[in-house]
Biopython code that builds the backbone (N, CA, C, O; Angstrom):
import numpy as np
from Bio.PDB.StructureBuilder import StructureBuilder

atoms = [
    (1, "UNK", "N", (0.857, -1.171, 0.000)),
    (1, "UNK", "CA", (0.000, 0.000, 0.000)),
    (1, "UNK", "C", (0.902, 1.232, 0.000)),
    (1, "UNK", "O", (2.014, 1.062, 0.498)),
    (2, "UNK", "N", (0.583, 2.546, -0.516)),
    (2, "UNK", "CA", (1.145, 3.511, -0.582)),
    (2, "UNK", "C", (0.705, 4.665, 0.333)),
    (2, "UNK", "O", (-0.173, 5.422, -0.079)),
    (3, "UNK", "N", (1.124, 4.809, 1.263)),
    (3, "UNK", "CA", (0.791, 5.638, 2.103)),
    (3, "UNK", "C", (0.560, 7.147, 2.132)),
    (3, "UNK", "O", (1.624, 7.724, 1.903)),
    (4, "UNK", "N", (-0.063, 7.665, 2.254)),
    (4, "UNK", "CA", (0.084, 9.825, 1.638)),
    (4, "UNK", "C", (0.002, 10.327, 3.196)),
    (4, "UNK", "O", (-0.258, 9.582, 4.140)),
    (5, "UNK", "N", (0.235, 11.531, 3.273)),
    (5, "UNK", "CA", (0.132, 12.476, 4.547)),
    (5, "UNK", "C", (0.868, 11.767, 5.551)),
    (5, "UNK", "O", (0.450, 11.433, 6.660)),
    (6, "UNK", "N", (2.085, 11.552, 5.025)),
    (6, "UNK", "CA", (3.082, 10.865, 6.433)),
    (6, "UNK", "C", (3.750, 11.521, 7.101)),
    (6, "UNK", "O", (4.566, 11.059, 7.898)),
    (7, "UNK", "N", (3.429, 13.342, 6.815)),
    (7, "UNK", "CA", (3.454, 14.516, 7.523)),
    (7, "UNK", "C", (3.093, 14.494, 9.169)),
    (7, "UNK", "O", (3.681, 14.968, 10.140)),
    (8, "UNK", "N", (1.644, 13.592, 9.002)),
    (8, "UNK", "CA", (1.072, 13.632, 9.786)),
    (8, "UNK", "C", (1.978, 12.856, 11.363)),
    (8, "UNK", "O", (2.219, 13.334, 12.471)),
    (9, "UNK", "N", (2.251, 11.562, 10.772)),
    (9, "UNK", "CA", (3.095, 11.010, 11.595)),
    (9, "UNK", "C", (3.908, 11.378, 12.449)),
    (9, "UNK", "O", (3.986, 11.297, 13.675)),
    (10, "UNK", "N", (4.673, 11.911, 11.419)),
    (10, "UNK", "CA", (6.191, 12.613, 11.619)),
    (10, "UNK", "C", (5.722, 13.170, 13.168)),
    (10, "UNK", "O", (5.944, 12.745, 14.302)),
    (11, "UNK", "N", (5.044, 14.211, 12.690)),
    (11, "UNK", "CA", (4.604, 15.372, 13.209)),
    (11, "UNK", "C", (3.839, 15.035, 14.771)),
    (11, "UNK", "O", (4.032, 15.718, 15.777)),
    (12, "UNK", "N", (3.080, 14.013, 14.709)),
    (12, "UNK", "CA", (2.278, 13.515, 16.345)),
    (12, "UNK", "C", (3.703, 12.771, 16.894)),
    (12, "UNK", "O", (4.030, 13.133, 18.024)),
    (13, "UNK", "N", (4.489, 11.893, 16.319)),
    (13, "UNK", "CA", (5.612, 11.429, 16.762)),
    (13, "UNK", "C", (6.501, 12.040, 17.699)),
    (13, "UNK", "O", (6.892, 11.529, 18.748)),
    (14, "UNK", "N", (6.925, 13.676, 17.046)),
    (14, "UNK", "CA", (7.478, 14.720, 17.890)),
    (14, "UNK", "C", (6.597, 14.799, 19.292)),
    (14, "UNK", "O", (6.952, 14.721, 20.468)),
    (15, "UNK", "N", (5.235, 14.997, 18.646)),
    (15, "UNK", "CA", (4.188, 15.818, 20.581)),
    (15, "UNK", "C", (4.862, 14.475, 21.760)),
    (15, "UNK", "O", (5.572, 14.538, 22.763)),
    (16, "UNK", "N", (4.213, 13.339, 21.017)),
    (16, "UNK", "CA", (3.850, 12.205, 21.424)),
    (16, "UNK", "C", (4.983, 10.993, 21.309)),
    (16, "UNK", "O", (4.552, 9.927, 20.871)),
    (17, "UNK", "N", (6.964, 11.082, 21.804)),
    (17, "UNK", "CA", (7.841, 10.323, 21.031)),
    (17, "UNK", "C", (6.957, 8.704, 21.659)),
    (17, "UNK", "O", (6.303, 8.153, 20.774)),
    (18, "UNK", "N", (6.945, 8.302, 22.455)),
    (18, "UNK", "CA", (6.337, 7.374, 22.963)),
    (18, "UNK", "C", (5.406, 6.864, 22.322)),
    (18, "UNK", "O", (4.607, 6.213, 22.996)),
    (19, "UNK", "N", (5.135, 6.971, 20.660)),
    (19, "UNK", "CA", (4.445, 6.666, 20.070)),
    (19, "UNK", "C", (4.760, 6.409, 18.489)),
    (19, "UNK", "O", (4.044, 6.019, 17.567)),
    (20, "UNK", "N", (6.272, 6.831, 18.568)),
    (20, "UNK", "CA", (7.099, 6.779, 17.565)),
    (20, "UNK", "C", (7.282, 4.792, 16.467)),
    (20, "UNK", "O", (7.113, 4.429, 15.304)),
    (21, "UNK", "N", (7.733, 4.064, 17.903)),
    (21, "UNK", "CA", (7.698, 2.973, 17.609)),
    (21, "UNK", "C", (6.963, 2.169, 17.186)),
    (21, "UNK", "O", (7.240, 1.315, 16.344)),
    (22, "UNK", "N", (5.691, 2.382, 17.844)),
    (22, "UNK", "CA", (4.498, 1.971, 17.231)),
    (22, "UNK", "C", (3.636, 2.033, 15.935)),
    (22, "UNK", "O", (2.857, 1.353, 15.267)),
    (23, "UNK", "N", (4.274, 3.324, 15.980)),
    (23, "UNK", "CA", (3.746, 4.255, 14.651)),
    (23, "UNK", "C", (4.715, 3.710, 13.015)),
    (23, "UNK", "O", (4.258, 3.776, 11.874)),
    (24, "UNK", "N", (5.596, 3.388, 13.270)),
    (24, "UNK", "CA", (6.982, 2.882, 12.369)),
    (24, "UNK", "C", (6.747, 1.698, 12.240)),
    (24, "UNK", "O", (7.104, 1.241, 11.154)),
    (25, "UNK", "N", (6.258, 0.973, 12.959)),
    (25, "UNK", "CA", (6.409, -0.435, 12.622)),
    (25, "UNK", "C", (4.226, -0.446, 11.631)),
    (25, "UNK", "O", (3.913, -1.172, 10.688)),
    (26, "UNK", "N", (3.635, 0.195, 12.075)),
    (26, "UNK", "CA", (2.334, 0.189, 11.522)),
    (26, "UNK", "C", (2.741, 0.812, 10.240)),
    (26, "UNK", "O", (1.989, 0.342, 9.387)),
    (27, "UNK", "N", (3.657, 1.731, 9.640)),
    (27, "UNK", "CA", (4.227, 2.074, 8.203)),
    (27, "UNK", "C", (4.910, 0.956, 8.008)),
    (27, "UNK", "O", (4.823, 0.744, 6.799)),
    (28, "UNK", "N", (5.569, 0.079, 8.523)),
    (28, "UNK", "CA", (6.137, -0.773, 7.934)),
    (28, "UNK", "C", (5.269, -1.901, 6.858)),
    (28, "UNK", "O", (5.267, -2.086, 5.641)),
    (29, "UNK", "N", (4.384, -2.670, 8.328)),
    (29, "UNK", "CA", (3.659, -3.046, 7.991)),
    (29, "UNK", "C", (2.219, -2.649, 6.760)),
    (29, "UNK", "O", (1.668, -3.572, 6.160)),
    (30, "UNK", "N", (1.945, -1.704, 6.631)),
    (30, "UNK", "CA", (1.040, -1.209, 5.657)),
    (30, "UNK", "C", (1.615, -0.832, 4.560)),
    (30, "UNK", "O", (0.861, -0.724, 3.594)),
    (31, "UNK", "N", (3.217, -0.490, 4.328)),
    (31, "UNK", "CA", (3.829, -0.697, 3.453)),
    (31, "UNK", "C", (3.678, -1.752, 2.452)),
    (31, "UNK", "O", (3.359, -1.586, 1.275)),
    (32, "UNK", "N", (3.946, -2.878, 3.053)),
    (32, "UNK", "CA", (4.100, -4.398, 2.602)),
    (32, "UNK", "C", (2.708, -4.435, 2.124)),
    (32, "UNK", "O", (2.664, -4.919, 0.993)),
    (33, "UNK", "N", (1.253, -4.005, 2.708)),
    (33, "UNK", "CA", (0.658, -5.052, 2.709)),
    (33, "UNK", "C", (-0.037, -5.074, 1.186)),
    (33, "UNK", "O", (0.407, -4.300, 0.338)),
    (34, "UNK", "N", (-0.887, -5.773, 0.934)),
    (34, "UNK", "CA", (-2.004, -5.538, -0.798)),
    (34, "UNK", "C", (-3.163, -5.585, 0.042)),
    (34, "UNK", "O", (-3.686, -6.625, -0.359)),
    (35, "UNK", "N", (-3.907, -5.138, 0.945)),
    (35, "UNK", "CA", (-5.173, -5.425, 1.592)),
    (35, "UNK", "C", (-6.611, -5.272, 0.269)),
    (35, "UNK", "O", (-6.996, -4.215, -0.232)),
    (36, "UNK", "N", (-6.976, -6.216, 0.075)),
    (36, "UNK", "CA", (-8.300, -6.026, -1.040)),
    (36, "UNK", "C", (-9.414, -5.055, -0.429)),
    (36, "UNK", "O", (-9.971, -4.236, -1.159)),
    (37, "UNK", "N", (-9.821, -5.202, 1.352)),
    (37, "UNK", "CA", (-10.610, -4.848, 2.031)),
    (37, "UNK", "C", (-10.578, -5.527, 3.137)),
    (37, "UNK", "O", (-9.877, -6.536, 3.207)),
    (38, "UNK", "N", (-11.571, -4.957, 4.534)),
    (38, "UNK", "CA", (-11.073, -4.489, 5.829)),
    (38, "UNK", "C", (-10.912, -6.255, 6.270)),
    (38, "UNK", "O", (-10.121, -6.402, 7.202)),
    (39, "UNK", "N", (-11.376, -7.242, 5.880)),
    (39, "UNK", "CA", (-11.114, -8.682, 6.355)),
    (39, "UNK", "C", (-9.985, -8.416, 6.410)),
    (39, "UNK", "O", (-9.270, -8.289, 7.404)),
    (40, "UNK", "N", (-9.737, -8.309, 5.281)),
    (40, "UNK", "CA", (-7.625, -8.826, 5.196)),
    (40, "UNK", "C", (-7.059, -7.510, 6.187)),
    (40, "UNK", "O", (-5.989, -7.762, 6.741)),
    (41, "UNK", "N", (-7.336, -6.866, 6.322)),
    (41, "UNK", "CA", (-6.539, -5.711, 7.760)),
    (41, "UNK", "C", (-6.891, -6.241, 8.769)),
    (41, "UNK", "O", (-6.169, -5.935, 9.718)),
    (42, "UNK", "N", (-7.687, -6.912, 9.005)),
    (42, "UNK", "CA", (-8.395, -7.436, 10.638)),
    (42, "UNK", "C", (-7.428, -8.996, 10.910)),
    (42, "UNK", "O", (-7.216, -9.611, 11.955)),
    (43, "UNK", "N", (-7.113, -9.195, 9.881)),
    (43, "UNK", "CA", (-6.294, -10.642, 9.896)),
    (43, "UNK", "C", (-5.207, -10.104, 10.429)),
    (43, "UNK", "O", (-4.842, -10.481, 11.543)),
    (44, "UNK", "N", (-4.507, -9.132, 9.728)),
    (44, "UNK", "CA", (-3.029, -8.502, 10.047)),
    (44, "UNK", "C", (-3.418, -8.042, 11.716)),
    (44, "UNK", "O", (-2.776, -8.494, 12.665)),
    (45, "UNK", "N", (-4.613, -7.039, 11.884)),
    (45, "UNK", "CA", (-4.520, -6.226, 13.284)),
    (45, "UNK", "C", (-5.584, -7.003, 14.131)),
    (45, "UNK", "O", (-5.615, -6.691, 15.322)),
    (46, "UNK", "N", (-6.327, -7.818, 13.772)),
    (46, "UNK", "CA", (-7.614, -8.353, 14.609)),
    (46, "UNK", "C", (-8.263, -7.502, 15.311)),
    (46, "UNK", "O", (-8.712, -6.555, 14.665)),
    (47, "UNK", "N", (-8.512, -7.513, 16.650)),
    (47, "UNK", "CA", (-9.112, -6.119, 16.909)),
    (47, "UNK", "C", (-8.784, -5.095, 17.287)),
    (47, "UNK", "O", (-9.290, -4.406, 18.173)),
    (48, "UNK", "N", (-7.413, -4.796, 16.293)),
    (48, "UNK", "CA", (-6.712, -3.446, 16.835)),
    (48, "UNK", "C", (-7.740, -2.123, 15.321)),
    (48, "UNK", "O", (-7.622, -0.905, 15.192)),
    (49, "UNK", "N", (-8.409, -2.885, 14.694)),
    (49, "UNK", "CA", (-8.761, -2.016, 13.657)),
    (49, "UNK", "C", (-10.054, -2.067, 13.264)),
    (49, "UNK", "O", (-10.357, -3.132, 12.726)),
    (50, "UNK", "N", (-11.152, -1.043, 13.383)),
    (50, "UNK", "CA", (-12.426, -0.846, 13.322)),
    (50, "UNK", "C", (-12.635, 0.119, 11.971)),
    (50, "UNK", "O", (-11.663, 0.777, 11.601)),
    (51, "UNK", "N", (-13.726, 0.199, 11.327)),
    (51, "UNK", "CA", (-14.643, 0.597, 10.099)),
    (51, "UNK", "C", (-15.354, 1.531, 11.150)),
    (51, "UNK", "O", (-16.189, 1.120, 11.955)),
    (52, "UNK", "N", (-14.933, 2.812, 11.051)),
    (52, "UNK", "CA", (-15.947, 3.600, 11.655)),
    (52, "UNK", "C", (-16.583, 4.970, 10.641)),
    (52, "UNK", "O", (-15.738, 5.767, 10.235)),
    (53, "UNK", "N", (-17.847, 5.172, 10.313)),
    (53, "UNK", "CA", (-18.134, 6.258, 9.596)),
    (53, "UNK", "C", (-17.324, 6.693, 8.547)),
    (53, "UNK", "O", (-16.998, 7.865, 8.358)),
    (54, "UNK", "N", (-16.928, 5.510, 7.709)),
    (54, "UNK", "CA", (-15.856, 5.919, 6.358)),
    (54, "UNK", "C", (-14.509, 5.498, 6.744)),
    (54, "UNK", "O", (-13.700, 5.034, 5.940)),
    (55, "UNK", "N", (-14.310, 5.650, 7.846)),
    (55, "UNK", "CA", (-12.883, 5.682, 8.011)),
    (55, "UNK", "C", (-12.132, 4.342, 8.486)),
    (55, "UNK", "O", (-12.668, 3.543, 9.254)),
    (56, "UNK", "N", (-11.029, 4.195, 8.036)),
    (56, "UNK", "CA", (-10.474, 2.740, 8.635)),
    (56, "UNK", "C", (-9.934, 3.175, 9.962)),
    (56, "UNK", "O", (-9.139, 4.086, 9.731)),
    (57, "UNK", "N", (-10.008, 2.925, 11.322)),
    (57, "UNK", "CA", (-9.499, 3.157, 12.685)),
    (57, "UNK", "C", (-8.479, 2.176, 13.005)),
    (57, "UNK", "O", (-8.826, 0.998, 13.077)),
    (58, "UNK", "N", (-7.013, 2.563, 13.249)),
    (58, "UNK", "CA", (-6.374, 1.868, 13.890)),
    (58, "UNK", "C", (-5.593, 2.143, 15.180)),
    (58, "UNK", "O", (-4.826, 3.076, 15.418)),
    (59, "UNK", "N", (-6.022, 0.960, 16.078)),
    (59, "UNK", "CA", (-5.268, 1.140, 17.731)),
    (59, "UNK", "C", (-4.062, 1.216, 17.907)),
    (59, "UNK", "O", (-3.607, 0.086, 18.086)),
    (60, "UNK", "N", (-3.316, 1.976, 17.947)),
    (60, "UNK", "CA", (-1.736, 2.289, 18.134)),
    (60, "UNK", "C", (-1.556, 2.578, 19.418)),
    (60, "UNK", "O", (-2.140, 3.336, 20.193)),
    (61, "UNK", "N", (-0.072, 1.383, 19.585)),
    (61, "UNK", "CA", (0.520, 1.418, 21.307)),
    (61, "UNK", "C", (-0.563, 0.780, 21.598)),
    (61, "UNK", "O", (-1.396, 1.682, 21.511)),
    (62, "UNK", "N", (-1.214, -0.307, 21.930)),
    (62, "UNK", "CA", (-2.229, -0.579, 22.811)),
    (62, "UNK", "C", (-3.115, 0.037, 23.047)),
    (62, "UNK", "O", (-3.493, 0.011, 24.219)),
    (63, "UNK", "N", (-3.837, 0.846, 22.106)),
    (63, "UNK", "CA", (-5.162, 1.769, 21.985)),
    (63, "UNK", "C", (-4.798, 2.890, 23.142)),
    (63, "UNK", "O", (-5.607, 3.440, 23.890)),
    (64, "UNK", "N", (-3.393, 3.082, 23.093)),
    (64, "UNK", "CA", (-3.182, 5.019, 23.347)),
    (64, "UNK", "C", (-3.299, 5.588, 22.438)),
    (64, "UNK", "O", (-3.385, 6.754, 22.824)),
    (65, "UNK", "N", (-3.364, 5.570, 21.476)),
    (65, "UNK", "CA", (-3.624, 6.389, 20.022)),
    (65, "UNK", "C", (-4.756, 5.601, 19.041)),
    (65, "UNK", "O", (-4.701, 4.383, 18.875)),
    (66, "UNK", "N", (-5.560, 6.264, 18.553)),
    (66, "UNK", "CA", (-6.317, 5.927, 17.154)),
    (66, "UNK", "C", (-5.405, 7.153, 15.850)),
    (66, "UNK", "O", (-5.077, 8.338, 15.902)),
    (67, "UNK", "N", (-5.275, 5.978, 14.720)),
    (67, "UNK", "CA", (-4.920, 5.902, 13.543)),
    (67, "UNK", "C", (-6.004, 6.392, 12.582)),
    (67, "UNK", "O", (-6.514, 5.467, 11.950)),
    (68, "UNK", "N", (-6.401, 7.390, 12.356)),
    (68, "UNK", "CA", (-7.601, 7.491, 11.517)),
    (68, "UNK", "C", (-7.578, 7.542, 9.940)),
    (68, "UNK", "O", (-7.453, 8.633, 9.383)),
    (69, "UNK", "N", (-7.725, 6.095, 9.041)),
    (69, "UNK", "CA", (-7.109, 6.548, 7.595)),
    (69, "UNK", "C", (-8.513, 6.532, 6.393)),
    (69, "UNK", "O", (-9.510, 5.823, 6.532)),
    (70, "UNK", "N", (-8.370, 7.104, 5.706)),
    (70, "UNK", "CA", (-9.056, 6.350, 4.105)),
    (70, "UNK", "C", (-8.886, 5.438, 3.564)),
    (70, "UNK", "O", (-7.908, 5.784, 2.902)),
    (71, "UNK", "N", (-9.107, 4.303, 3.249)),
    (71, "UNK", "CA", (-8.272, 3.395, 2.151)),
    (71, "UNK", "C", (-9.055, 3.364, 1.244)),
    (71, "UNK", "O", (-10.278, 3.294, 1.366)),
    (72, "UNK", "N", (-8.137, 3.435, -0.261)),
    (72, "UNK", "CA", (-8.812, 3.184, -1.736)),
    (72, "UNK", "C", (-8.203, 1.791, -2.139)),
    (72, "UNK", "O", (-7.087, 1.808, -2.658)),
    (73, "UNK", "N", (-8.799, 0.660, -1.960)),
    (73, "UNK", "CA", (-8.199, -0.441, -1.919)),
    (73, "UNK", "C", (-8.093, -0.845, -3.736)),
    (73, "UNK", "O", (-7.297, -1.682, -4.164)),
    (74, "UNK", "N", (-8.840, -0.239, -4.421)),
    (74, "UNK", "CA", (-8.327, -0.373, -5.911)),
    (74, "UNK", "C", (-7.148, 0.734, -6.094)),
    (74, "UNK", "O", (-6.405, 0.566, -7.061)),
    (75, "UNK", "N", (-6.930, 1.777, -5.304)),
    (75, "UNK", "CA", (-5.533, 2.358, -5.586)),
    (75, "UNK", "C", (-4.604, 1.611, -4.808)),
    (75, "UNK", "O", (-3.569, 1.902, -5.406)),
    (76, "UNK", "N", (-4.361, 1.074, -4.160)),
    (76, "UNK", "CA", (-4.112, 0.665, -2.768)),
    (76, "UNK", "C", (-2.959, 2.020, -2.510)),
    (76, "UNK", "O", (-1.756, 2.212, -2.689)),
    (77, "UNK", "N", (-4.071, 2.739, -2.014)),
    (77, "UNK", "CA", (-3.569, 3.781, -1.092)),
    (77, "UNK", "C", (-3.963, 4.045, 0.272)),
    (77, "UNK", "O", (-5.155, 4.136, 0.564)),
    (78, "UNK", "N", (-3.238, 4.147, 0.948)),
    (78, "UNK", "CA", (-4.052, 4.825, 2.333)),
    (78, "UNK", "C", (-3.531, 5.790, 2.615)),
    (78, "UNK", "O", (-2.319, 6.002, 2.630)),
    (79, "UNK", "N", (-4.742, 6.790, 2.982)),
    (79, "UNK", "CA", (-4.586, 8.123, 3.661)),
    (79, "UNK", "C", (-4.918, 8.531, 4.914)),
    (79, "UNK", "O", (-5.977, 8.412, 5.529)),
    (80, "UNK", "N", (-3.484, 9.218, 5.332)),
    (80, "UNK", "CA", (-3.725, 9.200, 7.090)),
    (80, "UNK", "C", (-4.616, 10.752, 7.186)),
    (80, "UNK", "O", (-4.217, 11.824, 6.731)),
    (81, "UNK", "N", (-5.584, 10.565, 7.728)),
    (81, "UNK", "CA", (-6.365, 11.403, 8.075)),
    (81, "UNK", "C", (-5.970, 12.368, 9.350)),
    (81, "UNK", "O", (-5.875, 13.595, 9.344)),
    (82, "UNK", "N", (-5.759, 11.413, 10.494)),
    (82, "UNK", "CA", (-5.256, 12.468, 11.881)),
    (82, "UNK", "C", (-4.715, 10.659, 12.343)),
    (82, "UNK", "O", (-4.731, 9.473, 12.014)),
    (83, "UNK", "N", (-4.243, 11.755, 13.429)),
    (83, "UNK", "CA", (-3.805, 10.487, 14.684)),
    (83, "UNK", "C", (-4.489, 11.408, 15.973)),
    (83, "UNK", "O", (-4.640, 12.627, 15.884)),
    (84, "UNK", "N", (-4.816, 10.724, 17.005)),
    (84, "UNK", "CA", (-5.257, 11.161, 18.369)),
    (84, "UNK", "C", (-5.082, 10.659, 19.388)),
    (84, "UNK", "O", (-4.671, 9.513, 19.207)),
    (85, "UNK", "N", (-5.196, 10.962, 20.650)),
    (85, "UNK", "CA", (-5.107, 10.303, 21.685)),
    (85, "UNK", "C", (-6.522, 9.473, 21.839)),
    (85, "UNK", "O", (-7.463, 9.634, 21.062)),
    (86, "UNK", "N", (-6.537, 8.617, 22.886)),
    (86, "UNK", "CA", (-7.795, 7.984, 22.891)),
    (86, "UNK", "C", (-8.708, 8.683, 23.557)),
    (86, "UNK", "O", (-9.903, 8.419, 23.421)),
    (87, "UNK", "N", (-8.215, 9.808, 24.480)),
    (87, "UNK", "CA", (-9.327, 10.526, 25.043)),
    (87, "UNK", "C", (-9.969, 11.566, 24.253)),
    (87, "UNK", "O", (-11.111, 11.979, 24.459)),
    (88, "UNK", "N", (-9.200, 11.960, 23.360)),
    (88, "UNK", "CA", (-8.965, 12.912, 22.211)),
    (88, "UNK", "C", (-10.405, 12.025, 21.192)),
    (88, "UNK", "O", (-11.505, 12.566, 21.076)),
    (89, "UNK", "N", (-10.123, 10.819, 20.642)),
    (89, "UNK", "CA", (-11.079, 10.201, 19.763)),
    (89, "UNK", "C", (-12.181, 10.350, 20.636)),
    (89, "UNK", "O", (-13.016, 11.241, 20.484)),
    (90, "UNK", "N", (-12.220, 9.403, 21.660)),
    (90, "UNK", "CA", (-13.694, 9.147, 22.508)),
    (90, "UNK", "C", (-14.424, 10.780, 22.329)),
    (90, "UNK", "O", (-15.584, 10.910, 21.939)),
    (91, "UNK", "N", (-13.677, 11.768, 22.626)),
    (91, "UNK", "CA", (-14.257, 12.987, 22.640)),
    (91, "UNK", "C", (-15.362, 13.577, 21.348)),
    (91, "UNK", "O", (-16.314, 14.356, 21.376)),
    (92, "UNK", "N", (-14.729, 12.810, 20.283)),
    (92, "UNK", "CA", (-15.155, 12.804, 18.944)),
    (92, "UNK", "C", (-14.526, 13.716, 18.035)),
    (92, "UNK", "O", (-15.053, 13.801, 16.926)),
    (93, "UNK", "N", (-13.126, 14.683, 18.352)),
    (93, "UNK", "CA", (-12.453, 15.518, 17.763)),
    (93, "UNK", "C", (-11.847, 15.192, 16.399)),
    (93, "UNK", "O", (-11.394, 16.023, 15.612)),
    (94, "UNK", "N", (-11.905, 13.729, 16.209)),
    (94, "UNK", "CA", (-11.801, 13.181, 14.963)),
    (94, "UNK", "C", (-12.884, 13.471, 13.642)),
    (94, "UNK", "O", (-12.487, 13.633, 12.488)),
    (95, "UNK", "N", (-14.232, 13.498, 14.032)),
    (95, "UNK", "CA", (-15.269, 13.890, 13.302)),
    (95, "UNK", "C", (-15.272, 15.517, 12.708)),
    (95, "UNK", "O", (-15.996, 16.050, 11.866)),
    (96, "UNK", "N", (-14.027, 16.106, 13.608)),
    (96, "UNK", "CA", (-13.784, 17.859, 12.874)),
    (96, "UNK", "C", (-13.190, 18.426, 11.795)),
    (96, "UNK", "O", (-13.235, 19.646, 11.634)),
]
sb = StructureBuilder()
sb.init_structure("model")
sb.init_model(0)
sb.init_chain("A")
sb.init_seg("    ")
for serial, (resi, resn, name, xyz) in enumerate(atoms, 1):
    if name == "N":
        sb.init_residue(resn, " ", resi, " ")
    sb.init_atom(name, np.array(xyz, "f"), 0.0, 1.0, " ", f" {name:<3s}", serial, name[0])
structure = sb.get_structure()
């Protein structure tokens, strides 16, 4: 998969370094992968990754962070939308 807005990363990585590792190895992995659709991501993350309102959600660090992306699985692209804390998501600041 080809990843876009890895700005974003970079960038929560600095607020948040404690989230760096986690975050690197989930580019690694989504790098590699060909996902057709969300089965085949749930195989890779099981229930680290939810379909919420459009968006693919993934639990980073042990669900201290949500991953919020797009995927165009005929481009196989994914686009990182935001990253957040989990109190930050629950809040719903993701929906802004």
């Amino acid at each position: 998969m080809r990843i876009l807005n890895m700005a974003v990363i970079q960038k929560f990585s600095q607020q948040y370094p404690d989230a760096k590792i986690a975050l690197n190895t989930w580019k690694k992995i989504t790098e590699k992968a060909r996902w057709k659709h969300l089965s085949e991501i749930k195989q890779t993350y099981n229930r680290s990754v939810d379909y919420v309102e459009g968006y693919t959600v993934f639990n980073i660090k042990g669900n201290h962070y949500r991953l919020i992306t797009k995927i165009n699985y005929q481009l196989k692209i994914v686009k990182i939308e935001s990253i957040l804390t989990h109190k930050e998501y629950n809040r719903g600041k993701w929906k802004t």
